[in-house]
C-alpha positions as CSV (number, residue, x, y, z in Angstrom):
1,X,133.4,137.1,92.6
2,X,133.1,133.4,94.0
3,X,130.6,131.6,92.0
4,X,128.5,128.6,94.0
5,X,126.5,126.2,92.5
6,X,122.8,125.4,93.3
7,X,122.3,122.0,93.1
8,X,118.4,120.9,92.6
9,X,115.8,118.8,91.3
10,X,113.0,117.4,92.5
11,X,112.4,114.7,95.6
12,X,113.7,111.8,95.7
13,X,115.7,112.8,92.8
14,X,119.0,111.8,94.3
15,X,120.3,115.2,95.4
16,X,121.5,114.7,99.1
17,X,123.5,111.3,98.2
18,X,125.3,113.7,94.9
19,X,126.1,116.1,97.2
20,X,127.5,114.6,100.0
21,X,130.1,112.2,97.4
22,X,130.9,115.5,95.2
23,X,131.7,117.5,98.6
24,X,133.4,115.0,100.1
25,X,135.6,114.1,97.4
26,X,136.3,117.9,96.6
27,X,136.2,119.4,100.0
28,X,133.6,121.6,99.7
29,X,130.8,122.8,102.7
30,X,127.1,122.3,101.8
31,X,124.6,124.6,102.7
32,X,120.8,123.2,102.9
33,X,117.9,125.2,100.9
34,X,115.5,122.8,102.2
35,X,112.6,124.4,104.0
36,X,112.0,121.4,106.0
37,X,115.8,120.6,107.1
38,X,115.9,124.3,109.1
39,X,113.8,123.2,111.5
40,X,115.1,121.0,114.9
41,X,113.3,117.5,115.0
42,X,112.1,117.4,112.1
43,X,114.4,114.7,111.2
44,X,113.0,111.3,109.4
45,X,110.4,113.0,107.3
46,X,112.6,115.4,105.8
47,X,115.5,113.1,105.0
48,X,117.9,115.2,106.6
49,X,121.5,114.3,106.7
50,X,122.6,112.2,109.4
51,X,125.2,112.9,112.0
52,X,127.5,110.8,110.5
53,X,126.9,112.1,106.7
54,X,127.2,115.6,108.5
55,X,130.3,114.6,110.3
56,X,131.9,113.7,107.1
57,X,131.5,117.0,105.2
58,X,130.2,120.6,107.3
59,X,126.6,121.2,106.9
60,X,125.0,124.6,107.2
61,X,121.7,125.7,107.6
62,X,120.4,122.5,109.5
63,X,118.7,122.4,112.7
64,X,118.8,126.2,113.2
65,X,115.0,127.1,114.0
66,X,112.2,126.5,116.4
67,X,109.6,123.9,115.5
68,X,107.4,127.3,116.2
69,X,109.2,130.0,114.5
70,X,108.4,131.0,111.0
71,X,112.3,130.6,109.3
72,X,110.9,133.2,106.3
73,X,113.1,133.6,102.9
74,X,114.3,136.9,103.8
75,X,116.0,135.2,106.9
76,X,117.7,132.7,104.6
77,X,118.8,134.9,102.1
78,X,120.5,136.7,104.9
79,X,121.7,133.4,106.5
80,X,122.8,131.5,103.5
81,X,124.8,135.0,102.3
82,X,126.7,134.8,106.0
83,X,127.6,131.8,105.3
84,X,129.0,131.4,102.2
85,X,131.3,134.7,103.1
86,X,132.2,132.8,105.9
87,X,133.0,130.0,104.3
88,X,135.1,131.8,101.3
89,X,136.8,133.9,104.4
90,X,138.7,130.3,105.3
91,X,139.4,129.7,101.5
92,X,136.7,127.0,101.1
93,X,133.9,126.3,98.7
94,X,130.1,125.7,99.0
95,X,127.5,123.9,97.3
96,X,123.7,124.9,98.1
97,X,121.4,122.2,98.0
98,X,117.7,121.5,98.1
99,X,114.3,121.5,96.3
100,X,112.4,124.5,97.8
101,X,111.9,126.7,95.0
102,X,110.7,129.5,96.7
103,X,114.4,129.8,99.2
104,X,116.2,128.9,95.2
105,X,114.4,131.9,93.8
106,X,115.2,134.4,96.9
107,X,118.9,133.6,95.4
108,X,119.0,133.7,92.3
109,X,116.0,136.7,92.0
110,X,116.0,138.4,95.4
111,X,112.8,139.2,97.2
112,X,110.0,141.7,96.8
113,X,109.1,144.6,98.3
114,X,106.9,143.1,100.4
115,X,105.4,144.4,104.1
116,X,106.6,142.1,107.2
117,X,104.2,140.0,108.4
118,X,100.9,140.6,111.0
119,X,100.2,137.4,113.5
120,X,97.3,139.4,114.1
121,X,96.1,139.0,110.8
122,X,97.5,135.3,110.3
123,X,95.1,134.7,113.5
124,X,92.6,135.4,111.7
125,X,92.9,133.3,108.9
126,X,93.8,130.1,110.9
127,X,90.6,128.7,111.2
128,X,89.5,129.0,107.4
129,X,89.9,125.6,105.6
130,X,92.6,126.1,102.7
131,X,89.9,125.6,100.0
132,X,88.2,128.8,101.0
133,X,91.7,130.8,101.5
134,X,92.7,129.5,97.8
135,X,89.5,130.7,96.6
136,X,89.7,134.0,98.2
137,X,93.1,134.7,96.9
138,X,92.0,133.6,92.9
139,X,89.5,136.2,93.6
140,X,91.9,139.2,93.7
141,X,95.1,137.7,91.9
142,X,94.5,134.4,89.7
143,X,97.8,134.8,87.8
144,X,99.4,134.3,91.6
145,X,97.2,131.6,92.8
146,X,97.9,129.3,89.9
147,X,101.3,129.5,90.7
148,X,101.3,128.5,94.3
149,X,98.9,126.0,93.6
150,X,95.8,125.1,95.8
151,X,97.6,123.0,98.5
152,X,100.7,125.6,99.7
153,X,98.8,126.9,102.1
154,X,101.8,129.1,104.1
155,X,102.3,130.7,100.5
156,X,98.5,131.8,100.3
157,X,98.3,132.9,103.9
158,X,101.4,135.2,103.0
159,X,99.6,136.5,99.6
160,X,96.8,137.6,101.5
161,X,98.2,139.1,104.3
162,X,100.4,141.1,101.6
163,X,97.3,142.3,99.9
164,X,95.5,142.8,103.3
165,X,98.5,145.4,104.4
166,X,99.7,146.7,101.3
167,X,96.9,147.0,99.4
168,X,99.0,145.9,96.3
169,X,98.2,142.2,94.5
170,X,101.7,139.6,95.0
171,X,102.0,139.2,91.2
172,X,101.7,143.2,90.8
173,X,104.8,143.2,93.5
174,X,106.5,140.6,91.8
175,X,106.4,142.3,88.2
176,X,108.1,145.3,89.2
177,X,111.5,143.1,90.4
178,X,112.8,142.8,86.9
179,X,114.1,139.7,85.7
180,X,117.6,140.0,86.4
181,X,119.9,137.1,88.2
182,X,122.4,137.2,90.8
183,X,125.4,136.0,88.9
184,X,127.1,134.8,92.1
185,X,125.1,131.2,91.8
186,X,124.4,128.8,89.1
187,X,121.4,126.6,89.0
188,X,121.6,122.8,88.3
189,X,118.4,120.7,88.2
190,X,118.7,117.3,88.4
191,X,115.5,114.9,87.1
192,X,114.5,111.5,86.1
193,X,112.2,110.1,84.0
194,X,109.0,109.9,86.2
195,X,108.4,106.6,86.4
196,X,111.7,105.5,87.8
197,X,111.2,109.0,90.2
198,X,107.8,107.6,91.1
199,X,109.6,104.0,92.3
200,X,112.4,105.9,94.4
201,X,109.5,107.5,96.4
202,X,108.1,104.6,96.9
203,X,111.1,103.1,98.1
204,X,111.7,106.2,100.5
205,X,108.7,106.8,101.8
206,X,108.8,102.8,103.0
207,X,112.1,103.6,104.6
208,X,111.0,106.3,106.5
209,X,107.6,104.8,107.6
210,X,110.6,101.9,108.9
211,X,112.5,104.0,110.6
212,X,109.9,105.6,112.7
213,X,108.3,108.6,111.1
214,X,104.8,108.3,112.5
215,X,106.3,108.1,116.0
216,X,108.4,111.4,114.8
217,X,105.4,112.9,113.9
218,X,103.4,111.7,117.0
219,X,106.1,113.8,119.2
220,X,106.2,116.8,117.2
221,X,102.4,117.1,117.8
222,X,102.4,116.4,121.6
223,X,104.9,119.1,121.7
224,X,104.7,121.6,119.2
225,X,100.8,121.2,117.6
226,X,100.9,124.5,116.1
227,X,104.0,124.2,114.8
228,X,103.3,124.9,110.6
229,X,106.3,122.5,109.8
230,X,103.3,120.1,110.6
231,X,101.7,121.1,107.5
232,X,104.8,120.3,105.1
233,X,104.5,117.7,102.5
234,X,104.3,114.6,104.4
235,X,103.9,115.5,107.8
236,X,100.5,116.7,107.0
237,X,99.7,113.1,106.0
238,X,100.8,111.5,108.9
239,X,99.5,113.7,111.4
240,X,95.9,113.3,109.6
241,X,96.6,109.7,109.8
242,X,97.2,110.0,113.8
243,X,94.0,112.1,114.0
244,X,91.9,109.0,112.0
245,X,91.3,111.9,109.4
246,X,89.9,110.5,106.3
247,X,91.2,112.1,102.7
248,X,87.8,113.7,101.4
249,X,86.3,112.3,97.7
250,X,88.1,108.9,97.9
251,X,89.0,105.7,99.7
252,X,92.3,104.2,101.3
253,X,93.2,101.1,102.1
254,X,93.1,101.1,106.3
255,X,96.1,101.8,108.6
256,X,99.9,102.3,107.6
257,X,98.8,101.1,103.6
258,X,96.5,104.0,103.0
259,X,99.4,106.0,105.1
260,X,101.5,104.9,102.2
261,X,99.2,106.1,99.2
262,X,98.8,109.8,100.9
263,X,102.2,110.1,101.4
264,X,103.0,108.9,97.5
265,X,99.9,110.9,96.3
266,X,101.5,114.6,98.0
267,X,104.7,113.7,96.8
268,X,103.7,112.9,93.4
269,X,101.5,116.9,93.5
270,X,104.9,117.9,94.7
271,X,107.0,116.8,92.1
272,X,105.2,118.5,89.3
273,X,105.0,121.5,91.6
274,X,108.6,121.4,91.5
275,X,108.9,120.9,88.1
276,X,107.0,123.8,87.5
277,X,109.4,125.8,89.8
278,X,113.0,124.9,88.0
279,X,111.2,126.1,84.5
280,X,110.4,129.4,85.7
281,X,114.2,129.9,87.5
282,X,115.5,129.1,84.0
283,X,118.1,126.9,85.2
284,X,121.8,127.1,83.6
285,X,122.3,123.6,83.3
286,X,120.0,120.4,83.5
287,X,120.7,116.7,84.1
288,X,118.5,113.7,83.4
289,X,119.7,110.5,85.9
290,X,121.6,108.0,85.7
291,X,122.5,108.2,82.4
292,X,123.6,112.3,82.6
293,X,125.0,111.0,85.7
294,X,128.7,110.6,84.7
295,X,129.0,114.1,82.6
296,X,127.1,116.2,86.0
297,X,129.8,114.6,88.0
298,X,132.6,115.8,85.3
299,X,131.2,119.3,85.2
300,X,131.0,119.3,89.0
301,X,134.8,118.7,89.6
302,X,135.6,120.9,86.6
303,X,133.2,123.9,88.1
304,X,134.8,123.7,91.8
305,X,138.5,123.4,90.3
């Protein structure tokens, strides 16, 4: 058995840049388990490697879905399986890296028994606000509400359509999986101390307002509106922002500034829903930057030789 490490942590956290030195320096491939970087054009907002990073060590798993198809965990446990045979075939080595806990848990858990899904019952949920679909959904399972949280609304739209066809409650499902791992792959969670975390979104969220994410996201609507990448963490700010949406219960500063705050606000929710994710994975190592920086590097090179 080939062992492959997961690489994770939360955003902004300094994955991507780790990555891309360890791979390079060790020839290793890197396949993405970001749930944003599948989809084509959904470039700034996602931070996806660039051309050249990707030039400089293969990338897998970018830039291979529709802004309108649903790219669903069962298709990337099958893809990201494909690949890393492939890749061991020529004698190589991968490292799987992203933040989306749900894609990290089809690896290391597998999926549940679970019905395939019904656009004609996603239809009918499209107009409902999220509130009312969160609510709904802490009717009938609580336990798996508070785990999604009240803003993921893809994940409640998939709960519901679960119970709606199976009859069966998503924790209930999930219970009967057992709590065994996949020893092919290793988690490693990356972290920082918030408030320096905090400051590097800052920092990247300005950079990416720079280098022309509204415009991004002003495309992606004029050509893809109902694409549900629109929703992700981020975009969803921007395209309210285009719309002259106002954030309910509070006030912004006008224009790009109050842009700014949204974004930072959502990734700030995200972090600690990401934080939440890694505890439940039970990761097999953890690293706190920069100052675990230097023995995660060690244990890298040691791992892959």
């Amino acid at each position: 058995m080939v062992q492959s490490i997961i690489l994770s942590g939360p955003t902004a956290s300094g994955k991507s840049s780790l990555a891309l030195e360890v791979a390079s320096s060790l020839g290793l491939e890197i396949i993405n388990a970001d749930s944003v970087c599948f989809y084509r054009g959904f470039d700034i907002g996602s931070a996806k490697p660039t051309i050249e990073e990707r030039s400089r060590v293969p990338h897998h798993l970018i830039d291979i879905a529709d802004p309108l198809e649903t790219y669903h965990a069962g298709r990337f446990l099958k893809d990201c399986r494909e690949r890393l045979a492939e890749i061991h075939s020529r004698g190589k080595r991968a490292l799987i890296v992203g933040g989306s806990g749900f894609y990290l848990k089809a690896l290391r858990k597998g999926l549940w028994d679970a019905p395939e899904g019904s656009p004609e019952f996603r239809n009918t949920l499209a107009d409902r606000p999220t509130e009312d679909l969160y609510q709904e959904l802490s009717t009938f399972d609580p336990a798996h509400a508070t785990k999604i949280g009240p803003t993921d609304r893809y994940r409640m739209v998939r709960a519901l359509e679960i119970f709606h066809l199976s009859g069966r409650r998503p924790s209930e499902l999930e219970s009967g999986m057992g709590d065994q791992t996949d020893p092919s792959f290793q988690l490693w969670v990356i972290d920082r101390e918030t408030p320096e975390l905090m400051e590097r979104i800052r920092l990247r969220v300005d950079h990416m307002l720079a280098g022309g994410w509204v415009e991004e996201t002003r495309h992606l609507m004029d050509h893809y509106p109902e694409s549900r990448t629109l929703r992700a963490v981020g975009y969803a700010q921007v395209v309210r922002y285009l719309r002259g949406e106002l954030p309910p219960g509070r006030k912004i500063p006008p224009g790009i500034p109050g842009l700014r705050e949204e974004i930072v606000l959502s990734h700030r929710q995200l972090v600690k829903q990401q934080r939440t994710w890694f505890k439940q994975l039970s990761p097999d190592r953890t690293f706190t930057l920069e100052a675990g920086l230097g023995n995660l590097k060690e244990k890298l090179i040691h791992f892959y030789q």
